[in-house]
PAZAPA-4460 file (N, C-alpha, C; in steps of 0.05 Angstrom, whole numbers, plus 32768, in hexadecimal, padded with zeros to 4 digits):
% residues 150
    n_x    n_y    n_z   ca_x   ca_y   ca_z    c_x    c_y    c_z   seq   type   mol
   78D9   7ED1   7CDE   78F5   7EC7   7CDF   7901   7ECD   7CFB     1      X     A
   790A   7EB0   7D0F   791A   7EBD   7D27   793A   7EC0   7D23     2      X     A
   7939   7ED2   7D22   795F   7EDD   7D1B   796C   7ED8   7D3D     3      X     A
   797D   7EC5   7D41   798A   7EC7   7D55   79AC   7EC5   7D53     4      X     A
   79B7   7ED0   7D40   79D6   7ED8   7D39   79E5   7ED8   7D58     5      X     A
   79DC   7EEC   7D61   79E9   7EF9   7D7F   79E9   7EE5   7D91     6      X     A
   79CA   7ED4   7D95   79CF   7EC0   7DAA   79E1   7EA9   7DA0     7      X     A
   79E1   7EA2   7D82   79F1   7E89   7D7C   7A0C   7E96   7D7C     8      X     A
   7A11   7EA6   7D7A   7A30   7EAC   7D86   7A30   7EB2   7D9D     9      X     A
   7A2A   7EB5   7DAD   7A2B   7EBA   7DC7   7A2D   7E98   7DD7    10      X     A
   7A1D   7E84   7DC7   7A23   7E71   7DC8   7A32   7E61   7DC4    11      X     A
   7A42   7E66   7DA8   7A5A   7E56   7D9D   7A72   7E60   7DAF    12      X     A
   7A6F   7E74   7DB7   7A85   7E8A   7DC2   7A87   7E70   7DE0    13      X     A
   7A71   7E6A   7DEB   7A6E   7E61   7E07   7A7A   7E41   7E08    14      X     A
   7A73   7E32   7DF3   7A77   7E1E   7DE7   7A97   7E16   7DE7    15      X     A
   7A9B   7E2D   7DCD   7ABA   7E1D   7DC1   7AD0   7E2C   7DDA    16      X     A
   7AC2   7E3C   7DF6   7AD4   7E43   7E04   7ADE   7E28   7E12    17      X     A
   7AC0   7E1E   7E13   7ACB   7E01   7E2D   7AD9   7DEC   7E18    18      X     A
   7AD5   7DEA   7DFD   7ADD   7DDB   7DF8   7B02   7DE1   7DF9    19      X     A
   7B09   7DFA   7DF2   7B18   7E00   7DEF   7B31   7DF2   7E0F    20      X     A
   7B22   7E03   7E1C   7B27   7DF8   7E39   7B2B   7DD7   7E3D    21      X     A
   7B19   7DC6   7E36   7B1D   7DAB   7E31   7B34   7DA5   7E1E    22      X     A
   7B3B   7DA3   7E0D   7B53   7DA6   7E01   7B6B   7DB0   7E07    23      X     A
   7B6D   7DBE   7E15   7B82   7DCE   7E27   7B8D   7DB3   7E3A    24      X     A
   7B78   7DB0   7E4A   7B7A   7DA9   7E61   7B83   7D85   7E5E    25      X     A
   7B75   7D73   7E42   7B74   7D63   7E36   7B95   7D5C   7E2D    26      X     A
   7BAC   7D75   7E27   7BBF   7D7C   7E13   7BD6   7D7B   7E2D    27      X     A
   7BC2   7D7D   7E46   7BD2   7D84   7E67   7BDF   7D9F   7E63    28      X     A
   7BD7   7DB8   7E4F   7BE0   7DD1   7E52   7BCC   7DD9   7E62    29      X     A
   7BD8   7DE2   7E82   7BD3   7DF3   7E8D   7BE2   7E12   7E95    30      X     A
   7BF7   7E15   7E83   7C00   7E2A   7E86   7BF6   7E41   7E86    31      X     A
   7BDE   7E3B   7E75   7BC5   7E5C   7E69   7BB5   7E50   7E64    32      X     A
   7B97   7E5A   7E6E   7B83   7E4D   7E60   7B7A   7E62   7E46    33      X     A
   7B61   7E58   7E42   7B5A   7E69   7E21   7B5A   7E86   7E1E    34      X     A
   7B46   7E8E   7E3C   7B4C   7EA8   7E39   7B70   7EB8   7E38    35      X     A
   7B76   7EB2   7E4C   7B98   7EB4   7E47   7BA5   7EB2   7E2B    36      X     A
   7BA1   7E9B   7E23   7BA8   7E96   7E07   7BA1   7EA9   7DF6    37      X     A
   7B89   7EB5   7DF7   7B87   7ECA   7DDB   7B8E   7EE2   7DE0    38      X     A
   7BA0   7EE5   7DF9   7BA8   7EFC   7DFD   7BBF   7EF6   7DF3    39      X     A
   7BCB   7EE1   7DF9   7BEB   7ED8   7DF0   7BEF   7ED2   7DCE    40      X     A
   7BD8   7ECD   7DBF   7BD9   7ECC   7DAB   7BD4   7EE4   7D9C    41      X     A
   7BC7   7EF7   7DA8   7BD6   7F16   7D9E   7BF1   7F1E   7DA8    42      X     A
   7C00   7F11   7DAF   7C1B   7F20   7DBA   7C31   7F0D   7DAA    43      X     A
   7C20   7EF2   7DA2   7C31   7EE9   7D95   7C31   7EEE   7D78    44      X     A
   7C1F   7EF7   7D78   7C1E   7F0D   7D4D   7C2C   7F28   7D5E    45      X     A
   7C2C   7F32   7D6C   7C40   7F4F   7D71   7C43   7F53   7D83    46      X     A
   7C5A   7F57   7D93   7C63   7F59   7DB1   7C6E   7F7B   7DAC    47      X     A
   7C6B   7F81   7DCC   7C76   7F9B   7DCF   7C5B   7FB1   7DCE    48      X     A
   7C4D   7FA5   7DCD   7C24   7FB6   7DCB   7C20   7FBE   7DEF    49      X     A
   7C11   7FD6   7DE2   7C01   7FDC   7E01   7BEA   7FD4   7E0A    50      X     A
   7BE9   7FCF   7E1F   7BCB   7FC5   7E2A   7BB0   7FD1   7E18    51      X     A
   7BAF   7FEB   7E18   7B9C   7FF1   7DFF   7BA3   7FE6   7DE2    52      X     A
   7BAE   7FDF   7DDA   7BB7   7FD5   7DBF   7BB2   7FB1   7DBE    53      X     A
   7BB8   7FAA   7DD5   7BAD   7F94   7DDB   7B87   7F90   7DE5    54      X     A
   7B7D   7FAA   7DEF   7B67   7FA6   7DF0   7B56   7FA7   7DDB    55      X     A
   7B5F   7FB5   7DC0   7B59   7FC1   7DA5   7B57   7F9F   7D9D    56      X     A
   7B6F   7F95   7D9A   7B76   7F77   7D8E   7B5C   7F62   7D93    57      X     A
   7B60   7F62   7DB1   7B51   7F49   7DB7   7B33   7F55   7DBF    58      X     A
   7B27   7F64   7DC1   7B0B   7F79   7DC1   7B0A   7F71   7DE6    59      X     A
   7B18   7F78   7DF5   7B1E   7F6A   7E0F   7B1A   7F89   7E1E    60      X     A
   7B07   7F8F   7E2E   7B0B   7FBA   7E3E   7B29   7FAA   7E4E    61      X     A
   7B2E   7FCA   7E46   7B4D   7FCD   7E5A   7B46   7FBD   7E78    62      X     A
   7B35   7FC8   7E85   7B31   7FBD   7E9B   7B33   7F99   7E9E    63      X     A
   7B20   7F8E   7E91   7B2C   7F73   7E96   7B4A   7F6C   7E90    64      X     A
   7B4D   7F7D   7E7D   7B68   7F6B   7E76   7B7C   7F74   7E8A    65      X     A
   7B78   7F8A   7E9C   7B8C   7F8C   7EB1   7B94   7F70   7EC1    66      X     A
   7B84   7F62   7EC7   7B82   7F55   7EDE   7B86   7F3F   7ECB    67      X     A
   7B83   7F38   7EB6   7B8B   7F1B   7EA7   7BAD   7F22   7EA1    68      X     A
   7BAF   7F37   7E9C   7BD1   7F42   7E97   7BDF   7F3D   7EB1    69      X     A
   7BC7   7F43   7EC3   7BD8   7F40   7EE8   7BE5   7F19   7EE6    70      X     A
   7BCC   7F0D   7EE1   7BD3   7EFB   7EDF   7BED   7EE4   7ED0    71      X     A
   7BE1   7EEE   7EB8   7BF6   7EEA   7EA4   7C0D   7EEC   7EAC    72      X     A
   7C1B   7EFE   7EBA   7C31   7F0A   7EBA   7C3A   7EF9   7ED5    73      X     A
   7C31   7EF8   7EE7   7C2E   7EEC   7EFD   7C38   7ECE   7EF6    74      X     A
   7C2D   7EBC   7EE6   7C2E   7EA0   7ED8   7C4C   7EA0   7EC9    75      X     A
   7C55   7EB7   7EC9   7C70   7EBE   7EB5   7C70   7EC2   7E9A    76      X     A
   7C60   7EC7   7E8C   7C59   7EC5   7E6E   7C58   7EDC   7E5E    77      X     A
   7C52   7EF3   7E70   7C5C   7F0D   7E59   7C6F   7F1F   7E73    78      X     A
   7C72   7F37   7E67   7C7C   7F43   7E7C   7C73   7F66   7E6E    79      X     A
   7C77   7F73   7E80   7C6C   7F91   7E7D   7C8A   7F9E   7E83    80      X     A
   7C8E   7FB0   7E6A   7CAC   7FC3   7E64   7C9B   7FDD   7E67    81      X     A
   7CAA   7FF0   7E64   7CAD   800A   7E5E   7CA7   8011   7E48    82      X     A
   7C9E   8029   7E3D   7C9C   802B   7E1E   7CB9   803F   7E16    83      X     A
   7CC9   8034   7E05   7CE3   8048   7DFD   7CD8   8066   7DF5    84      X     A
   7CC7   8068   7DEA   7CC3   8082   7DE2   7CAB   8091   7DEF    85      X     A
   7C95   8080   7E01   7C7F   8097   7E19   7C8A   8083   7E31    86      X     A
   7C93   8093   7E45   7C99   8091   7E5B   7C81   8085   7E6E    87      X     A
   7C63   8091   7E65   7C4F   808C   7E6E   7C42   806D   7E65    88      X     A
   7C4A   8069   7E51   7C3B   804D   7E4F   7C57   802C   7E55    89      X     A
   7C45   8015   7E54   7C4D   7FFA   7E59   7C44   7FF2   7E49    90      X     A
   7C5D   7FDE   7E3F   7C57   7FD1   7E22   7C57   7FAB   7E33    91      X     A
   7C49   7FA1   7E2B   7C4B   7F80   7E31   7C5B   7F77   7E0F    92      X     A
   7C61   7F63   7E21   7C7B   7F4E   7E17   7C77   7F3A   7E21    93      X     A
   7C86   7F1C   7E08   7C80   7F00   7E14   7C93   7EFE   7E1D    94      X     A
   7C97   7EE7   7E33   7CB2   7EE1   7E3B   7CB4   7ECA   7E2C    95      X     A
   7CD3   7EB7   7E2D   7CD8   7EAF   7E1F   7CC3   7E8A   7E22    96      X     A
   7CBD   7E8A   7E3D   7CA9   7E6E   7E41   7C95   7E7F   7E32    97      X     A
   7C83   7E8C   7E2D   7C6F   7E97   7E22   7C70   7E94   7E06    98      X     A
   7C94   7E9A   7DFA   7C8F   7E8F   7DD8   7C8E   7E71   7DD3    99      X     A
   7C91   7E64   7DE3   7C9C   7E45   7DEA   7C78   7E38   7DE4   100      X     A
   7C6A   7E49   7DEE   7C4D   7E3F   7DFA   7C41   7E42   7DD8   101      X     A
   7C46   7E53   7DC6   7C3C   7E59   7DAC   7C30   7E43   7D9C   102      X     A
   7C44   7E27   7D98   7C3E   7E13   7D8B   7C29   7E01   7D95   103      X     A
   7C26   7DFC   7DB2   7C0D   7E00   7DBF   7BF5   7E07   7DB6   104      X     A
   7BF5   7E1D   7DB6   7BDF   7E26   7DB9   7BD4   7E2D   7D99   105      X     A
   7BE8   7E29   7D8A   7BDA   7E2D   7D6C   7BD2   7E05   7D68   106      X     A
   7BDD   7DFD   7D70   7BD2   7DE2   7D70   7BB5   7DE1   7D6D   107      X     A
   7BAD   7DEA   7D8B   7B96   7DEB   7D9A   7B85   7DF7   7D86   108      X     A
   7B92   7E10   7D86   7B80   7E25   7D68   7B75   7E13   7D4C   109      X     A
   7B86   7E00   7D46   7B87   7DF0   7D32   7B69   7DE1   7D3C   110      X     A
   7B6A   7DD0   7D4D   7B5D   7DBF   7D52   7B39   7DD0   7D52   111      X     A
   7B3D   7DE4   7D5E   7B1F   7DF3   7D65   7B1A   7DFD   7D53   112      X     A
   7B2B   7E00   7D38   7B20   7E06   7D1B   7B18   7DEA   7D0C   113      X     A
   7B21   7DD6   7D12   7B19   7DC3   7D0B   7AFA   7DBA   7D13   114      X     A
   7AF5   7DBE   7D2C   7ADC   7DBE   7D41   7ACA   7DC4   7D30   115      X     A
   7AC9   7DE4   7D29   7AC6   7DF9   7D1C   7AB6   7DF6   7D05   116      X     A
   7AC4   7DF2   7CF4   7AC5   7DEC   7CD5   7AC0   7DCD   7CD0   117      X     A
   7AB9   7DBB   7CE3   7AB0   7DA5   7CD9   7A98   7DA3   7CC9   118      X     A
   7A9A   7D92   7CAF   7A89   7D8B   7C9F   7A85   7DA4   7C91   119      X     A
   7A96   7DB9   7C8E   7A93   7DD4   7C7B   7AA3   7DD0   7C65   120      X     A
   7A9C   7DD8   7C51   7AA4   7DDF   7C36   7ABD   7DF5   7C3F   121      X     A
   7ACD   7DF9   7C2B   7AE1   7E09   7C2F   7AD2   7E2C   7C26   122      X     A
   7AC0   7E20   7C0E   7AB3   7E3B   7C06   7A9A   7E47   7C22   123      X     A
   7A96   7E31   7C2F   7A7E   7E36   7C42   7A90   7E43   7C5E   124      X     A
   7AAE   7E35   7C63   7AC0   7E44   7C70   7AC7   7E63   7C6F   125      X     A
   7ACB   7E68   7C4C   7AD2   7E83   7C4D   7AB7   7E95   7C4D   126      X     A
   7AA2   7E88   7C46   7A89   7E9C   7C46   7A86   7EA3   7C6C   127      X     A
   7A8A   7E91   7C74   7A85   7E97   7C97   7A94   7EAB   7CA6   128      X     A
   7AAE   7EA5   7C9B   7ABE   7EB6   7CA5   7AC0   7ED1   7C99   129      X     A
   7AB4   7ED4   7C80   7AAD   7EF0   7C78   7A97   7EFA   7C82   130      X     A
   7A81   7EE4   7C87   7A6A   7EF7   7C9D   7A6D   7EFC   7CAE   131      X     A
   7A80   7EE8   7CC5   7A89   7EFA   7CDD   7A9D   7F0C   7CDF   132      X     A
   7AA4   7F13   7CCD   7AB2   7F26   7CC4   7AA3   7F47   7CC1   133      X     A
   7A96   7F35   7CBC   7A7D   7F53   7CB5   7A68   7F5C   7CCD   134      X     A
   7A5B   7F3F   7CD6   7A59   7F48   7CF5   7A6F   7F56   7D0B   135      X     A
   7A85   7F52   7D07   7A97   7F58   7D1C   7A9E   7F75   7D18   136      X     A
   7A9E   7F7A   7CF6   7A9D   7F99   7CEF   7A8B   7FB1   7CFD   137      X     A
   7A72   7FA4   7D00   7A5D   7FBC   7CFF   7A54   7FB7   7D1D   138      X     A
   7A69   7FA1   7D2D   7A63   7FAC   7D47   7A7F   7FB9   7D55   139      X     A
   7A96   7FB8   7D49   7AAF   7FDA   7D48   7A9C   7FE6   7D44   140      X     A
   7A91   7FEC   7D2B   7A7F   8006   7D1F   7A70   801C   7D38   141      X     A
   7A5E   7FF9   7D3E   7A51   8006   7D52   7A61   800E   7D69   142      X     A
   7A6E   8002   7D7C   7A7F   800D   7D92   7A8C   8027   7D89   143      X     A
   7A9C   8029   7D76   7AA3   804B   7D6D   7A97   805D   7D70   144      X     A
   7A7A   8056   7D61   7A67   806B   7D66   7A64   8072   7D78   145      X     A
   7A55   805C   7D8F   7A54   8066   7DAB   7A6F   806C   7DB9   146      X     A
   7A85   8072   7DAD   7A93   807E   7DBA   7A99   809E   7DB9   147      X     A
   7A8F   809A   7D9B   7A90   80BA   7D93   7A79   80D0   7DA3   148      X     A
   7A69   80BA   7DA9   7A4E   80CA   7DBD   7A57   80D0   7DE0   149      X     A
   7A67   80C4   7DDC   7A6D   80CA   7DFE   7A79   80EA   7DFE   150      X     A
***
C-alpha cells in the first residue's frame, strides 16, 4: 500500500492557495491576498490577541508572522496597541477598513469550500473533516512533544 496523506496535502495546500489567489484577484480584491487573509480571519473571530496567540491560531512561527503583521499593518488593516494589563506585550487589532474587508473574504471562503466539497456527500463532508481533524491533532501532539524535549 503507497500511503501518501502528507504529500496530497501538501498538495491540496499548494493548489487551493493559487486558486484562492485567482479568486481574489478575479473578485479585483487586492487589498490582502490569502495568506494575509487567514491572518485577518483569526482577528476577525477575536481581536485584541498577541502575536503568539495569533501564531497558536493560524500554526504560523512568530517569526514569519512578524513581517506579514509588518505588512499588514503597513496596508492599514490591523493595528498593534499596548496590552492594558502587561506593559510588555502588543495586542493587534482590526481597523475599521479591515472589518469592512470580512464579507469579502468569507465570500471567497464560501466559494473554496464549494471547490472543496464538490461532488461530496454531506456524510462524506463530515467524515473528512473529522479525519483532518485528527491528522491535525497528532501533529500539535507531536510539536508539543518536541517541545517538551528542548
Amino acid at each position: 500500500m503507497n500511503i501518501q496523506g502528507g504529500n496530497l496535502i501538501s498538495q491540496i495546500k499548494r493548489l487551493s492557495d493559487r486558486i484562492f489567489e485567482r479568486i481574489l484577484a478575479n473578485q479585483n480584491i487586492d487589498t490582502f491576498n490569502g495568506a494575509q487573509g487567514r491572518i485577518l480571519y483569526v482577528l476577525w473571530q477575536k481581536e485584541h490577541i498577541s502575536l503568539r496567540e495569533l501564531s497558536d491560531r493560524t500554526g504560523l512561527a512568530a517569526t514569519t508572522l512578524t513581517s506579514m503583521i509588518d505588512r499588514i499593518e503597513h496596508a492599514g488593516l490591523i493595528r498593534r496597541i499596548p496590552d492594558k494589563t502587561d506593559r510588555r506585550k502588543t495586542l493587534l487589532t482590526l481597523t475599521d477598513t479591515a472589518k469592512g474587508l470580512e464579507k469579502d473574504y468569507m465570500a471567497v471562503s464560501e466559494q473554496m469550500t464549494e471547490i472543496f466539497y464538490a461532488g461530496f456527500s454531506r456524510e462524506e463532508i463530515l467524515q473528512c473533516e473529522m479525519l483532518l481533524g485528527r491528522i491535525h491533532e497528532n501533529l500539535k501532539h507531536h510539536i508539543s512533544i518536541r517541545k517538551e524535549k528542548l
